[in-house]
Structure formats: C-alpha cells, structure tokens
C-alpha positions in Angstrom: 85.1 -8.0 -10.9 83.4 -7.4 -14.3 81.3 -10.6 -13.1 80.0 -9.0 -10.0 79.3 -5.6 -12.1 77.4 -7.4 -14.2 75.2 -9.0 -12.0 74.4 -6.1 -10.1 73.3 -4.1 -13.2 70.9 -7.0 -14.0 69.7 -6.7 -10.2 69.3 -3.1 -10.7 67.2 -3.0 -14.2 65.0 -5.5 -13.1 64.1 -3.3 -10.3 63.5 -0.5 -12.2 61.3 -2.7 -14.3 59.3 -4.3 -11.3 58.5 -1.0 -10.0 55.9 0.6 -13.1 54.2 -3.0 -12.4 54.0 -2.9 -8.9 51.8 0.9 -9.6 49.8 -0.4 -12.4 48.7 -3.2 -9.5 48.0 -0.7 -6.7 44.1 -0.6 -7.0 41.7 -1.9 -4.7 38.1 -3.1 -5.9 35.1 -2.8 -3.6 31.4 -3.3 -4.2 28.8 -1.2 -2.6 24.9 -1.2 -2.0 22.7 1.6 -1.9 18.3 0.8 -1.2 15.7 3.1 -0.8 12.1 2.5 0.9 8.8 4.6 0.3 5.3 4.2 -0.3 4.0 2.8 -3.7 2.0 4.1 -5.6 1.1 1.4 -8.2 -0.4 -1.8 -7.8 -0.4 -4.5 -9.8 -3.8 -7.4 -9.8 -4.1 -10.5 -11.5 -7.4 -11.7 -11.6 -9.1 -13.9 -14.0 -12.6 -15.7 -15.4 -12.7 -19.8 -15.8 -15.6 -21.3 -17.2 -16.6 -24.6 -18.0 -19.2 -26.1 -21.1 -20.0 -28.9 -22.6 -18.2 -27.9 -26.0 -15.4 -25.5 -26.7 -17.7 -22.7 -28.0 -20.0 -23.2 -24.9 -17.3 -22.6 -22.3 -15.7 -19.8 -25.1 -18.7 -18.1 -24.7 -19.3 -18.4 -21.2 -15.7 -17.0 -20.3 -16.9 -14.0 -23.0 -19.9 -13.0 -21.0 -18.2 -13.4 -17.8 -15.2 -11.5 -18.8 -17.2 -8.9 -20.4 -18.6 -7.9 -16.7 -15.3 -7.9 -14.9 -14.2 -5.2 -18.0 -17.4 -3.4 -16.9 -16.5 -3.0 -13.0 -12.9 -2.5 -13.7 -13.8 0.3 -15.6 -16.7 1.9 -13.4 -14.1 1.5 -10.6 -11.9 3.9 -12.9 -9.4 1.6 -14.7 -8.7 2.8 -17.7 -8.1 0.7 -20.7 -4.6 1.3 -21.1 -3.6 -0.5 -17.3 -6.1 -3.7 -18.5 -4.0 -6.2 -20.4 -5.1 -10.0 -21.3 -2.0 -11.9 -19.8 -3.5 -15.8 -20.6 -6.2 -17.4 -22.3 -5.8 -21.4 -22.5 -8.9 -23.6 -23.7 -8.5 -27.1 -22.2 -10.6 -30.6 -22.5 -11.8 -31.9 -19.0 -11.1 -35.5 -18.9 -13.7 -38.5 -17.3 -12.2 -41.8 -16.0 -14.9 -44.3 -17.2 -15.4 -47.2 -14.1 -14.9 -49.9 -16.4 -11.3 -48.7 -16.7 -11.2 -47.6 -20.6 -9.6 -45.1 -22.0 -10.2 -41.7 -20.8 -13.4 -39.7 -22.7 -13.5 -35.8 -22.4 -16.0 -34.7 -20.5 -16.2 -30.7 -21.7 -13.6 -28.0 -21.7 -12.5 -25.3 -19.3 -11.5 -21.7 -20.5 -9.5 -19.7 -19.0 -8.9 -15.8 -19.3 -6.3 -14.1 -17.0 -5.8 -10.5 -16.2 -2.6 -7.7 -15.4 -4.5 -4.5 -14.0 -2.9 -1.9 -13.1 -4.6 0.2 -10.3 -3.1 4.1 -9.8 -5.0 5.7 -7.1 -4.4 2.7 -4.1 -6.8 3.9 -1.8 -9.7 2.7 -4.2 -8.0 -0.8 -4.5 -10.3 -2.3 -2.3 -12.8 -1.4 -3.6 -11.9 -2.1 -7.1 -11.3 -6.0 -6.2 -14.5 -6.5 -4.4 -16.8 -5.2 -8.2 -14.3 -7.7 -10.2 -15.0 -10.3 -7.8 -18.2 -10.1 -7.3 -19.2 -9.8 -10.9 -17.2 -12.2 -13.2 -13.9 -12.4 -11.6 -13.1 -16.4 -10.1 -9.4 -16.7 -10.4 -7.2 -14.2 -7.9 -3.4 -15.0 -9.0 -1.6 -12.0 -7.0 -1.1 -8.8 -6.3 2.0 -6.6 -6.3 3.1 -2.8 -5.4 5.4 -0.8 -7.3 6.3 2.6 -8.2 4.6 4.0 -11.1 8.3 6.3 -12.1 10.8 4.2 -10.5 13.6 6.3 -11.7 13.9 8.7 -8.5 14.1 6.1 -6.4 16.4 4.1 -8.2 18.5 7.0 -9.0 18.7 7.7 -5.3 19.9 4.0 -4.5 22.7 4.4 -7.0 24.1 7.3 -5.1 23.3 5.8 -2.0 25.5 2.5 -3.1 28.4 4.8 -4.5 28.4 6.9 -1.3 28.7 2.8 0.6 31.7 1.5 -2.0 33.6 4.7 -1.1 33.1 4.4 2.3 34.4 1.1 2.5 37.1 1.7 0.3 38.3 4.3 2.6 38.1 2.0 5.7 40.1 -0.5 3.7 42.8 1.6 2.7 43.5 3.4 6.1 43.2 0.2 7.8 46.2 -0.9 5.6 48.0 2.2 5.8 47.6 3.4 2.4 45.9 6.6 1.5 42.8 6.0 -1.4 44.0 7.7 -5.0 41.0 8.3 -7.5 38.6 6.9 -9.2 39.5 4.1 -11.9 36.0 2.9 -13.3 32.9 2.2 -12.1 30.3 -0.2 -12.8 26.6 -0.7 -11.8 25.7 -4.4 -10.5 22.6 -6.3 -12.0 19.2 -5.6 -10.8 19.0 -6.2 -7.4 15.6 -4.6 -6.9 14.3 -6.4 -3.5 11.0 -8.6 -4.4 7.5 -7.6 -3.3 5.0 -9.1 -1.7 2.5 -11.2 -3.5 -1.2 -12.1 -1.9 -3.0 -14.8 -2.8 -6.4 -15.5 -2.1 -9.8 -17.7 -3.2 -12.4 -15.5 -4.8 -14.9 -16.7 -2.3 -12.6 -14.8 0.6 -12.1 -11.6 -1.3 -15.6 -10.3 -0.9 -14.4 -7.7 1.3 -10.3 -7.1 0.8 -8.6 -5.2 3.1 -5.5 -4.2 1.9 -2.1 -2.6 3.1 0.4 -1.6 1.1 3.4 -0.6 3.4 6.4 0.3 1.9 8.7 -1.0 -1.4 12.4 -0.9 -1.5 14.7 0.2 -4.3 17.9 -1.2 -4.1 21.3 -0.8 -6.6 25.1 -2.2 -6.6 28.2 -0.3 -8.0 31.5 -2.2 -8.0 34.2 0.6 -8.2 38.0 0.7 -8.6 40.8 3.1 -7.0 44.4 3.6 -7.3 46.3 3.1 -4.3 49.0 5.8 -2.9 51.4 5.0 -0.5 
C-alpha cells in the first residue's frame, strides 16, 4: 500500500511540475509584411566622362575639360552642388598587341570620371540628361527613383506588416481553437525594401530621354510573438 501511495504522489508532483512548462510554451510566432507604393520624388543618375590620350596627363586633362562642361549643364539644369558627387575616377594604360607576337606595348591611357546626381524636381529629368549628354557626358551607368524622406512610407509599411502578423496570428489561433493572449515581443525583419528599376542606355541614344517614373514600393517585416489561452 505505502508502495502504491508513493508512486502516485510522484505521478502527481510531476504534473504539477509539467504544467508551469506547458504555459511558458504556449506562444505562437508569426511573421508579417507590410509594403507601400507611391510616386517618387528623387532620382538618382549615373553618368560619366572617358577620355583617351596618348600620356596619362593628356587623357587627365581631357577628362578635366570634358567633366568640367557636364558640371556646367548639370548646374544650369538646376543641380545643385550638394546632389553632384564623384563616385569613380580610374586612370588605365590601353594595351597594343604587336603582329610580330611580342610582348604587349601600351598604346595610351583611358580616364575615367563617374557621376551620382541627384535630381529633385523629376519632371525636368529629361531635360537635365539630354545637356549632360550632349555636352561632356559619354558613359550612362543607371538610373534609379527613390523617395527623398523615406521615413513616412516606411513607417507606414511597418504598421501595415504588424496589422498582417496579427491577422495571421488570429487566423492561426482560432483555426486551432485557442483564443490569442498578448503581445510577447516584437521584432522588425531586415531591409526588405523592393529593388527599383535601373535603365541603361548608350549616350549616342539618350539625345532625347523620355522618362517614366511610375511608382516605388516600401516594404517592412515584423516577426511577433503571443501567448496562447486556452
């Protein structure tokens, strides 16, 4: 008899010990995305100057004066100096293969200055590529649309993706027959800000651009936790 006493007390505590366990592990952990798309109002050019000489100095100085008149149109088309930023400048040797197969001899040297310009007002973008182009500009790299205060809309997508993790959190839990307790943590994912489109083009076809901005997106991540009731 004390045998079977015993071993039902040991039954018993072990349930009362199992049961703080089983609450600490009633949670449920869901993710949730929130993305917003509007206009930009930002874009983002890189353009560039190459140049070519017989010496280093000679195609230094070439790439100068060239660069020098792209700075010029950029700024009559209203760029100010603050959205013009040098993003490369390489000086290279240009190689000749001799016929007589010997060893390589350089031939000159390329320069190369690259530009990030920023342009504000978009609807004078087109305008502001053709003066680069068609006055010192060679090398178009890209261009990019953006949001000049990204915070609204990001903002905005954060709500939007805690507003989507409770959601599903909800369907979850009813769907098991469990009613959602509160909040445990939260935590915002990485970046997950959608890519925009680039454009690529030769100078030679960017005499007249015609561009189109349509629409950026926004996006953010949460990954939440909540207790579970019964």
């Amino acid at each position: 008899m004390r045998k079977l006493t015993t071993g039902i007390s040991v039954l018993i505590l072990t349930a009362l010990l199992t049961v703080p366990a089983m609450a600490d592990n009633g949670r449920i952990t869901v993710t949730g995305e929130g993305r917003v798309d509007g206009a930009p109002d930002l874009a983002t050019v890189m353009l560039g100057v190459t140049t070519e000489g017989a010496t280093a100095a000679e195609a230094m100085a070439a790439n100068s004066i060239k660069l020098g008149m792209m700075l010029e149109q950029l700024r009559t088309g209203g760029i100010e100096d603050r959205d013009i930023q040098t993003s490369g400048l390489s000086l290279n040797p240009t190689w000749s293969q001799p016929q007589d197969g010997t060893a390589p001899k350089i031939a000159g040297y390329q320069a190369s200055n690259q530009l990030t310009v920023r342009v504000r007002a978009l609807d004078k973008l087109g305008g502001v590529l053709d003066r680069a182009v068609s006055d010192g500009a060679n090398t178009f790299n890209g261009l990019t649309f953006g949001l000049s205060d990204p915070a609204p809309a990001l903002n905005e997508a954060r709500k939007r993706a805690v507003a989507d993790a409770m959601s599903r959190a909800r369907v979850l839990v009813g769907a098991a027959g469990l009613t959602l307790g509160p909040v445990v943590s939260i935590a915002e994912g990485g970046d997950m800000g959608m890519p925009q489109p680039m454009y690529r083009m030769d100078a030679a076809a960017a005499s007249t651009v015609p561009v189109a901005a349509g629409e950026v997106s926004t996006s953010a991540s949460v990954t939440m936790v909540f207790e579970l009731k019964d």
